[in-house]
MIVEXTI-324814 format. One record per atom (N, C-alpha, C): x, y, z. Coordinates in steps of 0.05 Angstrom, whole numbers, plus 5000, padded with zeros to 4 digits. Layout:
# MIVEXTI-324814
XYZ
...
# end
This chain:
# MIVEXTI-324814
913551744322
914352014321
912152204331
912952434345
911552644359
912252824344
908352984334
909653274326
907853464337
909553664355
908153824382
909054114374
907754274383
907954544375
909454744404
911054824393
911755094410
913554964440
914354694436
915454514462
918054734470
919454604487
922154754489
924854694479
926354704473
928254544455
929354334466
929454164455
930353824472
933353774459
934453574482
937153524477
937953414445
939553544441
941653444417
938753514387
937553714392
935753854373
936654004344
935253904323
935954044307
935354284284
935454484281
933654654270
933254564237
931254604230
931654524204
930754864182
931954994177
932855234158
931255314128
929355354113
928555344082
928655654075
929555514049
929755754030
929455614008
926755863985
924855803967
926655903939
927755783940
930255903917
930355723890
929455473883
930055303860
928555213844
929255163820
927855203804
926454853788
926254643811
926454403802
924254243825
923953993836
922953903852
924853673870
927153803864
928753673887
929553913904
931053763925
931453793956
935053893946
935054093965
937454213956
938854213992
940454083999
940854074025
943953974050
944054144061
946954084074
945754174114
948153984122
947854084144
950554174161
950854354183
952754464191
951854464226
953354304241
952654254275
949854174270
947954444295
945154314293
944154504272
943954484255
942354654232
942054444211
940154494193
939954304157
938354544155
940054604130
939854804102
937054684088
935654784071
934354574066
933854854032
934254654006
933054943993
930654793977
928054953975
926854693962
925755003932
922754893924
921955033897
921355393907
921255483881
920555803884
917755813899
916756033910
914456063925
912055943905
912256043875
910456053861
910355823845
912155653850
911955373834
910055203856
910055173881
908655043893
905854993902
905354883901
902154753904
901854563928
898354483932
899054313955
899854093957
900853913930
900953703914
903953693929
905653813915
907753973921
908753823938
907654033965
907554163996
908153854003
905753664004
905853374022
907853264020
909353253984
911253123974
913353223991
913253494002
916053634010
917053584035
914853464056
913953444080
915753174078
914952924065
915152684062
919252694062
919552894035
922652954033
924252974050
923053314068
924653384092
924853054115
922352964110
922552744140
926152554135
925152444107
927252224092
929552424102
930352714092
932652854098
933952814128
931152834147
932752844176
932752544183
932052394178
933452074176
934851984166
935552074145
938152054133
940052174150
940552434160
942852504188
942052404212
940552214212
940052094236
939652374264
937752424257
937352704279
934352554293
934852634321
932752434339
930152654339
931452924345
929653214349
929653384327
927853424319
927853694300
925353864306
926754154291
924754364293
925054554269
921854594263
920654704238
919955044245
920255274238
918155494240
915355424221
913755414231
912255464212
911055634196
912455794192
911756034180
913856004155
916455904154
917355874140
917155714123
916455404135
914955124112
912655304105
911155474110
908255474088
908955784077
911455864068
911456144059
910356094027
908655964028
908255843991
905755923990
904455953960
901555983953
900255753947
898055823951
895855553929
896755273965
896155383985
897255063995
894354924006
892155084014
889155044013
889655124044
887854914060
886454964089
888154754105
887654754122
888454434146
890754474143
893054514139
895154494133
896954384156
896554314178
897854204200
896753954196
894953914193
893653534196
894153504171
895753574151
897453554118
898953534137
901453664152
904053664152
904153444170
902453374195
902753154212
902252934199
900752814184
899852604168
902252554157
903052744140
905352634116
908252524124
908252774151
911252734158
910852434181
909052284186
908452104214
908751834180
907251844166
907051654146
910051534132
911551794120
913251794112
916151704127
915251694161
917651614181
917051264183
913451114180
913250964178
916450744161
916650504182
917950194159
916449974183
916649784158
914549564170
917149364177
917149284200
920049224223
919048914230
917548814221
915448574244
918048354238
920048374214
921248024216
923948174206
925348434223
927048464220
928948504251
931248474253
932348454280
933448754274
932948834303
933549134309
937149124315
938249344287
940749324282
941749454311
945449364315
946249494330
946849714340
946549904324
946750234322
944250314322
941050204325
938950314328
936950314306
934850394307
933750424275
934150744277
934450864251
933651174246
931351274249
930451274271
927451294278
927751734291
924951864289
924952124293
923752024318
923752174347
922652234362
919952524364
922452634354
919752844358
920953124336
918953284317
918953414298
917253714317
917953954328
917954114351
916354404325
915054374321
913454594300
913354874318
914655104309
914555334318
913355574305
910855604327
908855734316
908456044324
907456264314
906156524331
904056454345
903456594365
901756534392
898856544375
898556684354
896456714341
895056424331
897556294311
896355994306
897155764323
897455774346
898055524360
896255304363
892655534384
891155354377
889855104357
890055324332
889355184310
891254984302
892354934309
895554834292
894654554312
895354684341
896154384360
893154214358
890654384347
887754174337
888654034312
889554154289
889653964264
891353854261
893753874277
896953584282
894753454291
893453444310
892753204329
891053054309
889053244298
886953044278
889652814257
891252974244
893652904226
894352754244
895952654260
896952514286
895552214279
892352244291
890752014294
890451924261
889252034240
888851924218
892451904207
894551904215
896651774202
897751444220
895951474245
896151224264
895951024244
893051074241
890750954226
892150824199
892151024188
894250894160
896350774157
898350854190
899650614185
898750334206
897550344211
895550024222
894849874199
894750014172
892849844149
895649724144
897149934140
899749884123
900349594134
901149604163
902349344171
900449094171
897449084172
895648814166
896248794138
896249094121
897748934092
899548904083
901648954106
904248784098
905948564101
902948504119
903848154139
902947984118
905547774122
904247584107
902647354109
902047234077
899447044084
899446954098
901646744110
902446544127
902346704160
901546964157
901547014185
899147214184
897947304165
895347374167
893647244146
891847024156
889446904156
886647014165
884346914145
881747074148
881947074182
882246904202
882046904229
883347014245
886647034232
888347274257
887347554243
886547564207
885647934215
883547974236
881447744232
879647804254
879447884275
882247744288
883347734316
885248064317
885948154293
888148384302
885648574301
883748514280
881748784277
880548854306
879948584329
878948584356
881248744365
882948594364
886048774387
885049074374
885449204355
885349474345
882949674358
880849524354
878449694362
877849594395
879649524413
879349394439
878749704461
879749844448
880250034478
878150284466
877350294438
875550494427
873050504439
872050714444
869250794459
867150754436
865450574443
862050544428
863050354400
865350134400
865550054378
864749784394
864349654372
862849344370
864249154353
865448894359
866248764323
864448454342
864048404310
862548154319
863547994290
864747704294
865647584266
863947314260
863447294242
861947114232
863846794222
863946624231
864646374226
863546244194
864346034182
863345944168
860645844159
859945694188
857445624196
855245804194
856546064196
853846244205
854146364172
856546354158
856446454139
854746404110
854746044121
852645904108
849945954120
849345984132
846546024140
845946254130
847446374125
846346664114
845846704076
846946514075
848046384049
848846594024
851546664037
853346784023
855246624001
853646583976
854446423963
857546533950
857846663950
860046883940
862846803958
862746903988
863946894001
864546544010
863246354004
863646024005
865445963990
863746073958
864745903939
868146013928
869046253943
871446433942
873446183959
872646273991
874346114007
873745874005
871945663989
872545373993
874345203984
877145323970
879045183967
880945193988
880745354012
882845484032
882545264056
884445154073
884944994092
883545234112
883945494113
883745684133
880745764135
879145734146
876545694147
875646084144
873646184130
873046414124
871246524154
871546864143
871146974163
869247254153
867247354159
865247494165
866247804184
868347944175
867848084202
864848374208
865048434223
862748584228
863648844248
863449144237
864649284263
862449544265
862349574287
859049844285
861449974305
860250234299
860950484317
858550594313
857250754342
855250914353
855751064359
856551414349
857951674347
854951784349
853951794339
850651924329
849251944359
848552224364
846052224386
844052034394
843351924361
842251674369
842451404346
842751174368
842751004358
840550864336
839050994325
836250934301
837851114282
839651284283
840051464255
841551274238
840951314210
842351094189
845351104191
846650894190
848950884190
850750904159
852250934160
854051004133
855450674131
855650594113
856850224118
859350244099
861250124108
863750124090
864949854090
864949834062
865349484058
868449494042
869549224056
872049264055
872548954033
874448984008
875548714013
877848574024
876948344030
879448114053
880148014044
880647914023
882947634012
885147744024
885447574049
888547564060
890147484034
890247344024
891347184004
890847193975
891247193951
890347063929
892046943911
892246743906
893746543890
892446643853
889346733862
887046593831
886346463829
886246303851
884446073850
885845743826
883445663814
884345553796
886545643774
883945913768
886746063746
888346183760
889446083759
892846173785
894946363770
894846543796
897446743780
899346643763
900346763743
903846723736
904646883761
907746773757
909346823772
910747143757
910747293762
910947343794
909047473814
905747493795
903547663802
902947673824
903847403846
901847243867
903747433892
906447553884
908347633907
908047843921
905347933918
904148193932
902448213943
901447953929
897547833944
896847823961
899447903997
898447864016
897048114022
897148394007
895848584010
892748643993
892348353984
889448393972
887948473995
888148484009
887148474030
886248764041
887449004022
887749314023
885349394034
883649284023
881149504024
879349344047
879949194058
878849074084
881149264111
883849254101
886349414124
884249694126
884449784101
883150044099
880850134119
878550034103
875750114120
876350004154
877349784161
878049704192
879649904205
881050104196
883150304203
880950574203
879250624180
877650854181
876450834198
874950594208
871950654239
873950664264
876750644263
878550644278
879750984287
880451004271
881151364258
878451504274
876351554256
872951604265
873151564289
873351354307
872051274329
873751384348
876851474340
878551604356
877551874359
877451974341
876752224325
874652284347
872452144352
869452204371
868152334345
867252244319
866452374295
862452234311
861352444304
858852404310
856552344291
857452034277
855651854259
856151574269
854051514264
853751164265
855451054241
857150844246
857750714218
858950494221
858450314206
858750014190
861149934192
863249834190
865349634171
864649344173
864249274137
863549004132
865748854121
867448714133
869648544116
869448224111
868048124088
869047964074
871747784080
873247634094
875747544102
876647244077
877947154073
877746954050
880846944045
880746674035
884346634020
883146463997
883646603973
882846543950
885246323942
884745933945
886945843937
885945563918
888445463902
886645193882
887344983901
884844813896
884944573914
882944383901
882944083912
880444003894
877544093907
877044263930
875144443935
874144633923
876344703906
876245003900
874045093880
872445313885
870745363859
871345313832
870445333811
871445283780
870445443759
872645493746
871545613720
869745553710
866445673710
863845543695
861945463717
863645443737
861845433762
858545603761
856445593775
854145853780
854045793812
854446043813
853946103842
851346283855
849846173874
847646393882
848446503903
847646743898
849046913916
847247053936
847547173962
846547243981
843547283972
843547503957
841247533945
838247483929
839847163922
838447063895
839347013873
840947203871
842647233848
844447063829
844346943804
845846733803
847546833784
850546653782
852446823780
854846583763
855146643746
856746413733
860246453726
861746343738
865246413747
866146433720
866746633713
868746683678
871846633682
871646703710
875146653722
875146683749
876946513763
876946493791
879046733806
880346853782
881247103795
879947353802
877647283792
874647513795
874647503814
875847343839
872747363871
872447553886
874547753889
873648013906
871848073902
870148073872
867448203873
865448013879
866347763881
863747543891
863747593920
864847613942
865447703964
863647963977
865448133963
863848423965
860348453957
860248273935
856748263926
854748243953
856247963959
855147873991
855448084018
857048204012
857448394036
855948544028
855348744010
853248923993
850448874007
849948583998
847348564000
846548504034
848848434041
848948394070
847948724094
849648924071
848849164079
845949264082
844449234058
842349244063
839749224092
841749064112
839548974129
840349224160
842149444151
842749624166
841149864155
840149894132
838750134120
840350344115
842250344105
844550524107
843650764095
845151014099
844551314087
846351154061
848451164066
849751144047
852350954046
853450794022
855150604027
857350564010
859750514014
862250574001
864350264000
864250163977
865949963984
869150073972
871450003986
873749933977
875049763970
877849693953
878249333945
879849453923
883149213925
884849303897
883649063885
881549143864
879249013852
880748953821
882349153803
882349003783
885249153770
886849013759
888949103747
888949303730
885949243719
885049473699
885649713697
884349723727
884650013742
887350153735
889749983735
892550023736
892850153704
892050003687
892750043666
891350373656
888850333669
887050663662
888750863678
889450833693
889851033709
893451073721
895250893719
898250873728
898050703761
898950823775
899250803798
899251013823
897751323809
897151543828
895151593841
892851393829
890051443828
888651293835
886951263852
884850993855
882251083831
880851003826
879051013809
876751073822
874751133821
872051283832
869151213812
867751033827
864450923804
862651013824
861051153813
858451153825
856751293806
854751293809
852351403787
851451703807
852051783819
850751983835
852552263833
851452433814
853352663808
854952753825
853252813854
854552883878
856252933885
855752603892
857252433913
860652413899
860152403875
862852283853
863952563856
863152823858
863653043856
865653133880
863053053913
864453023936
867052873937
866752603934
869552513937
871652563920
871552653899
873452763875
875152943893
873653323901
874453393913
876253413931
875253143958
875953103986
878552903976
879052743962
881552573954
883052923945
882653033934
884753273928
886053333960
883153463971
884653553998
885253384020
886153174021
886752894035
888852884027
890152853993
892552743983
891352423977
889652283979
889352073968
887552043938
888752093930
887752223907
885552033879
884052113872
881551943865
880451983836
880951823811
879151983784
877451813784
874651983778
872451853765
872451613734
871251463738
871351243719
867951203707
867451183683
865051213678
862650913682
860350973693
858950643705
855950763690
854950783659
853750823637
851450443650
850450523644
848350343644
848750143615
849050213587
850750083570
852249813577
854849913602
855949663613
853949413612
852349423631
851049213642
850548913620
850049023596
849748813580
853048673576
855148763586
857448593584
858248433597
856148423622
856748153643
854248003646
851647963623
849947923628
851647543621
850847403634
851147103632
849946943615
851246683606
850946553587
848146293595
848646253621
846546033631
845846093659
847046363669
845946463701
845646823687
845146893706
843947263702
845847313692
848447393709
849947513704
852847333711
855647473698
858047293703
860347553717
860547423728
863247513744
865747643728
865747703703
867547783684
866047843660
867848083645
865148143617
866448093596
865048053576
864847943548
867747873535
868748173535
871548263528
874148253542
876648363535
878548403546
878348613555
876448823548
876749133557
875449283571
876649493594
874349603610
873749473631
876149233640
875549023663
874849253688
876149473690
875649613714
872249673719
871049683692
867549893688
867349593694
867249403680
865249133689
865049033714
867749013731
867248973755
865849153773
866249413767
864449583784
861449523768
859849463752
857549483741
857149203757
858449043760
857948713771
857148803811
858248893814
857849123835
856449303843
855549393823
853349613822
849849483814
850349193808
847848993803
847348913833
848748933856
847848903880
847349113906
848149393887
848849613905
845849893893
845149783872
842849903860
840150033876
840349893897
838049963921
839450223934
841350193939
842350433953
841350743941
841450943965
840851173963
844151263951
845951203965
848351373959
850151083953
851551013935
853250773929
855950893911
858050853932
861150873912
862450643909
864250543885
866350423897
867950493887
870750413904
873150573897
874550323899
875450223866
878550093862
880750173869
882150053890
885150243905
887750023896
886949873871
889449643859
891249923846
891350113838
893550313829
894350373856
893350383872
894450553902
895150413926
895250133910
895449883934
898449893940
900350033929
903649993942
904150313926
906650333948
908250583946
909650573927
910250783908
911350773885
913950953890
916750953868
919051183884
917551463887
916851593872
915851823872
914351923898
913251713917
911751753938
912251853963
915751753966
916851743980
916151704015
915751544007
914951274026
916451014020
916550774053
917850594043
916150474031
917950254013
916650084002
914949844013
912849743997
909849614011
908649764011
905149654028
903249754027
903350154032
901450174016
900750524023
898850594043
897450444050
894650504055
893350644048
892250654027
888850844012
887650724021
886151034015
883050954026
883151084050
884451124069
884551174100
884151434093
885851554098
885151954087
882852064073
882351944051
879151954039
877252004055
876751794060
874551724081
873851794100
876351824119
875651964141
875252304132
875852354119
875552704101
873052634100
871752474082
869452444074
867152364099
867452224129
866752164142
865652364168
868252494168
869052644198
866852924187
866153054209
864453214219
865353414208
# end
């Protein structure tokens, strides 16, 4: 879908009409020839929260009448208060996301799919420029998000640590100043990422290292920003193996590796002027008589020895290694993503990714920037206290802590024992934000978080 400002009216076009009249958060709506009525909340009920949600609505509305062309005033969608800044790279983002369905193993019906061509935004000569700059930014970062969506909606059986490798190459092929370089097993051992071995050594599918630099920065010596993603194409749990039905989503463990590979993608389209990282971890966490074990100790990139409490832990044995792997770039600053722990789910629902870092800031900055993104982010507390709950019984530390409680703080503290060197260190659990919920209105599957964040947080 195309959304262009001020075009000329295209065949079989349809106007789309609002009035701020109701008193609820539904869509009040009819249509008559080329027109849709549309009635949505009073001026003063809305917010920018709102606004995206409404964006998402109207799209679902004109696919539902199957209308190929539509056109917005814009003066009329934003007659509301409280809606903030950017408000075109909000409306292009939401309404491009929300037209998103993931099609890869469906046969194209006989009557067509309900797909929008183009959404015709009509502006005063006053905001055109502005408008036709922040669709386009909105444009590229809703590409982006939906590129994650579809690596995390493919399945295991058709994305393996080696074809993401191979799609993450296809993706970044035609981008100016990007680099991917993937690391094989062999080299993975030499580096001796004990984390990342002892994860994938139950998997037939041999593990993967990926590596992606972008050079935006005047110069290539300025520190780069590194963004570490996790890859379990797959997770079963290893030994401790899902119940059923936990394992039927697992091909999107893989979120926060889609994610960060889509942000230096986004960025690099963008022409954002910083150097930066993506480190992905690639792995299919599966039981085999290879497979790591409960009680196992593992040394990890670092030194670090590390004793398995549960083999459903390994995103953070993975990520440790990528962490420390970071290190040898000198980063300003470094951000991992990863649907890391169910926990997360239980603290927080399914609106929120969770937010650790020890740096007032930075936790401050991204708090904020998830508001004005729409990917929305609460802080979770990482107390130094923690640390004694994953201290280990016969290695340093264990991969799981003491208790049943607070799985979300331990894994990030298990995380934060390899990320400690850093000047600037986040991570963000995106397991609440890893699938679209009804309220989202989006199809169902992956969401992609993380994408909007970041690049907010990234871009110039």
């Amino acid at each position: 879908m195309k959304i262009v400002v001020n075009e000329k009216k295209a065949k079989n076009e349809v106007k789309v009409i609002f009035s701020q009249d109701v008193d609820s958060t539904c869509l009040i709506t009819g249509r008559k020839d080329d027109v849709i009525m549309i009635k949505t909340e009073k001026v003063e009920q809305m917010n920018r929260r709102k606004w995206a949600l409404l964006i998402r609505k109207i799209v679902g509305e004109i696919k539902k009448h199957k209308i190929e062309n539509a056109r917005i005033v814009w003066n009329e969608i934003t007659a509301y208060k409280n809606l903030g800044e950017n408000l075109g790279e909000v409306f292009a983002k939401n309404a491009i996301i929300a037209d998103y369905e993931f099609r890869k193993y469906k046969k194209r019906p006989k009557e067509g799919w309900k797909d929008i061509k183009k959404i015709v935004i009509e502006a005063k000569d006053k905001d055109q420029a502005e408008l036709k700059k922040s669709t386009k930014k909105g444009t590229v970062v809703a590409k982006y998000i939906n590129i994650s969506r579809d690596l995390a909606n493919t399945p295991g059986n058709d994305m393996t640590p080696k074809i993401l490798a191979s799609e993450t190459k296809k993706i970044m092929k035609n981008l100016a100043n990007v680099n991917v370089n993937v690391l094989g097993e062999k080299q993975i051992k030499a580096k001796k990422m004990g984390g990342v071995i002892a994860v994938g050594q139950g998997s037939s599918n041999e593990s993967q290292f990926i590596i992606i630099t972008y050079n935006g920065a005047k110069s290539k010596s300025e520190k780069p920003v590194v963004l570490v993603g996790k890859g379990v194409t797959f997770d079963t749990g290893g030994i401790d193996t899902k119940p059923y039905p936990h394992a039927l989503d697992m091909m999107m463990d893989m979120s926060g590796g889609a994610s960060v590979i889509a942000t230096i993608g986004a960025l690099a389209e963008l022409k954002v002027k910083k150097n930066i990282v993506v480190l992905v971890p690639a792995v299919e966490n599966m039981p085999d008589g290879g497979s790591f074990r409960p009680g196992d100790v593992i040394k990890m990139m670092d030194g670090t020895t590390v004793e398995v409490g549960h083999t459903d832990a390994e995103g953070r044995l993975i990520l440790a290694d990528a962490l420390s792997y970071a290190k040898t770039f000198k980063p300003q600053k470094v951000i991992d993503v990863a649907t890391l722990t169910g926990a997360s789910m239980m603290a927080l629902g399914e609106r929120a990714m969770a937010v650790f870092t020890r740096d007032e800031e930075f936790a401050k900055e991204i708090i904020e920037l998830s508001e004005e993104s729409g990917d929305f982010a609460w802080r979770l507390p990482l107390w130094e206290e923690y640390e004694e709950e994953i201290k280990g019984k016969i290695a340093e530390i264990s991969n799981i802590g003491r208790s049943n409680y607070g799985g979300a703080i331990t894994a990030a503290t298990f995380l934060h024992h390899f990320a400690k060197d850093f000047k600037k260190w986040a991570h963000l659990d995106i397991a609440p934000t890893m699938t679209s919920i009804e309220g989202d209105f989006l199809t169902k599957g992956a969401k992609g978080p993380g994408v909007a964040l970041l690049v907010n947080l990234l871009d110039d």
